[in-house]
C-alpha distance (Angstrom), angle and dihedral (degrees) to the residues before:
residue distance angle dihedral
X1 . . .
X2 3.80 . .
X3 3.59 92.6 .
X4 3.61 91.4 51.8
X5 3.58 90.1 52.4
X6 4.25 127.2 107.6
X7 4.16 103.7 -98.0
X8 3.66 87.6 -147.0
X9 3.77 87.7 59.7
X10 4.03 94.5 47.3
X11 3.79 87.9 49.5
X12 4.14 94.3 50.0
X13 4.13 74.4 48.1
X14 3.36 105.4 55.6
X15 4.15 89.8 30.9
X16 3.89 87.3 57.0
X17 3.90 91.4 47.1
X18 3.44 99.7 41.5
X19 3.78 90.7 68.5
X20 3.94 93.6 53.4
X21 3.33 120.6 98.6
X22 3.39 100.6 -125.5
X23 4.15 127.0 -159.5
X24 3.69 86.2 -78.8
X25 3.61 92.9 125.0
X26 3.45 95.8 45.2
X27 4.22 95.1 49.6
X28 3.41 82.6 54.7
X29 3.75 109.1 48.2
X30 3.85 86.7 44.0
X31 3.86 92.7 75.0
X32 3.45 94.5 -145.3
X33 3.97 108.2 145.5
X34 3.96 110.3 -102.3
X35 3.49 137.2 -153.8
X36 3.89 114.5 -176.3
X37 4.37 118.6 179.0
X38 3.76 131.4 164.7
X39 3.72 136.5 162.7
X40 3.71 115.7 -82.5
X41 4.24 89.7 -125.5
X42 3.83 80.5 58.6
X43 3.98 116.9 113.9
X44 3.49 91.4 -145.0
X45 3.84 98.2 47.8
X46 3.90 100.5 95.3
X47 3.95 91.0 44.3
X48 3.64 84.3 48.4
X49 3.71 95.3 52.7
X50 3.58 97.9 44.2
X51 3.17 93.5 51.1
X52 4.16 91.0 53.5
X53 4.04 87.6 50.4
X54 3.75 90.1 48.0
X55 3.93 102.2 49.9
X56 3.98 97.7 31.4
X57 4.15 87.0 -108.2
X58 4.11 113.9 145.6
X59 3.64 117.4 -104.8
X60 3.76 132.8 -174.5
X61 4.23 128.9 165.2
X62 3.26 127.7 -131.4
X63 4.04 103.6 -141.4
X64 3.71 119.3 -119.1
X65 3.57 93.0 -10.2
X66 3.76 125.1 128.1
X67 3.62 137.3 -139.4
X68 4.10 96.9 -74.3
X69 3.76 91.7 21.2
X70 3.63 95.0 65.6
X71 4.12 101.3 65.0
X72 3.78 80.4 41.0
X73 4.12 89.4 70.6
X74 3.61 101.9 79.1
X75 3.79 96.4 158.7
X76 4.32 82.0 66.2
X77 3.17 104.0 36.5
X78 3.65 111.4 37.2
X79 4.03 92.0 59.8
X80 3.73 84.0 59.3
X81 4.26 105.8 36.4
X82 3.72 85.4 46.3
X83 3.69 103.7 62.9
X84 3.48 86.8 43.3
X85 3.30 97.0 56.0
X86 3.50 93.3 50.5
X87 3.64 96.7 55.9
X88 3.70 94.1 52.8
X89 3.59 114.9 120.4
């Protein structure tokens, strides 16, 4: 469905959401341990990582992937969600 989508209409998306302020704040404050990945083609993958490196949160990219193509890529990112999931408390 995304793929079908307009790309004008993903960009006034992500342009209207990128200004909101999200539950950022919240995630982190709630000291629940986080791990955060996302395709490096995906618009939101720098936010995403600087967000990670600000707030102590794990991060990993999923190279060349976009925004839907990233959860897609099981053979990289299970290895990594798995272990921890496994460690959570």
């Amino acid at each position: 469905m995304i793929e079908a989508g307009d790309p004008a209409a993903h960009r006034a998306n992500y342009d209207m959401f990128s200004r909101e302020p999200g539950l950022g704040g919240e995630l982190a404050a709630s000291g629940v341990p986080t791990l955060m990945y996302t395709g490096t083609a995906d618009p939101w993958h720098d936010p995403m990582r600087d967000y990670a490196r600000a707030h102590g949160a794990g991060f990993f990219p999923v190279p060349d992937a976009d925004h839907g193509g990233a959860p897609r890529r099981t053979a990289e990112v299970l290895p990594r969600v798995l272990p921890f999931l496994g460690a959570a408390p």
